[in-house]
C-alpha positions in Angstrom: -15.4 2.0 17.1 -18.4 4.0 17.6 -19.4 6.8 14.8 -17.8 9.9 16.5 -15.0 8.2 17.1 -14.3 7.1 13.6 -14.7 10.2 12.4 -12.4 12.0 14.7 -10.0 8.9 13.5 -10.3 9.9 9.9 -10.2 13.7 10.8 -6.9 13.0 12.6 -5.0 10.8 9.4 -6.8 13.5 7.0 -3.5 15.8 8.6 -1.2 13.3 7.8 -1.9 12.4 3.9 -3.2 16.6 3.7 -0.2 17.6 4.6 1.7 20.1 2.6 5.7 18.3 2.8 6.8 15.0 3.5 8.7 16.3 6.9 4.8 17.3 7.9 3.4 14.2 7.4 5.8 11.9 8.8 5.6 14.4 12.2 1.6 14.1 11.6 1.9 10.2 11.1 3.9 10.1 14.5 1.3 12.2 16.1 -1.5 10.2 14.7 0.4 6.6 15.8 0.7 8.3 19.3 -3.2 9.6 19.6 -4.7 6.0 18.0 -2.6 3.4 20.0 -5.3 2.2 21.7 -6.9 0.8 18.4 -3.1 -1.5 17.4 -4.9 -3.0 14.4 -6.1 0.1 12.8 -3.0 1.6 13.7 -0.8 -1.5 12.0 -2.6 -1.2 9.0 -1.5 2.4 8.5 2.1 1.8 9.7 2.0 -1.2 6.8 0.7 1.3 3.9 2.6 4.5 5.0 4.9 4.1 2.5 2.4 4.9 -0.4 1.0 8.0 0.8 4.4 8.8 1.5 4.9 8.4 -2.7 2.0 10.9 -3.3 4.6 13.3 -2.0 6.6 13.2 -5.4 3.6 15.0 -6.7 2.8 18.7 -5.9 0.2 19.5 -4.1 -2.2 20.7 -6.9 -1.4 17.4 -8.6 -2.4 15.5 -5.3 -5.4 17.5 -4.6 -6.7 16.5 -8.1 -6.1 12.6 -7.4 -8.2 12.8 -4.1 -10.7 15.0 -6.6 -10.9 12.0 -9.0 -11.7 9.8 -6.2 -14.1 11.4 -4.9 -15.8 11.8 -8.0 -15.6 8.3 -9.0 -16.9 7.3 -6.0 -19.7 9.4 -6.5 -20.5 8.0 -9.9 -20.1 4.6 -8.5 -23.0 5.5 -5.9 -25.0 7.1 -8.7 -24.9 3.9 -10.7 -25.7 1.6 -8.2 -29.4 3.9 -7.6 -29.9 3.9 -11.2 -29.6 0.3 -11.8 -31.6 -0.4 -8.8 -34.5 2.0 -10.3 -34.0 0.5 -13.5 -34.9 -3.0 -12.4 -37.9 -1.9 -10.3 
């Protein structure tokens, strides 16, 4: 999948696990299924998984903004300590 593509692929599930209710991002997930069919095996492995973003649901949405938050961050650090160990062993 070229570059713009992927990211107009992640833009488009961003709507369904961003959504604000359950009812949204099932529609959203529909949508999505609908506008990616063309790519089955990317489109399979969401269909498979759906049911654990659908559990983030049982969290309010300042609670689910802070786990993508802590992600993020982690993710960050993880980066981070990857160029520090590399500029340690130089």
């Amino acid at each position: 999948m070229p570059q713009a593509r992927i990211k107009r692929f992640t833009q488009s599930f961003k709507k369904v696990y961003g959504a604000p209710s359950l009812k949204t991002t099932t529609s959203a997930f529909e949508t999505f299924k609908d506008e990616w069919k063309q790519y089955p095996g990317a489109v399979d492995v969401w269909e498979r998984n759906i049911p654990h973003v659908e559990q983030l649901f049982d969290y309010g949405l300042a609670i689910r903004k802070v786990m993508y938050t802590t992600n993020a961050i982690e993710s960050f650090n993880s980066s981070f300590r990857k160029v520090i160990k590399r500029s340690v062993s130089k």
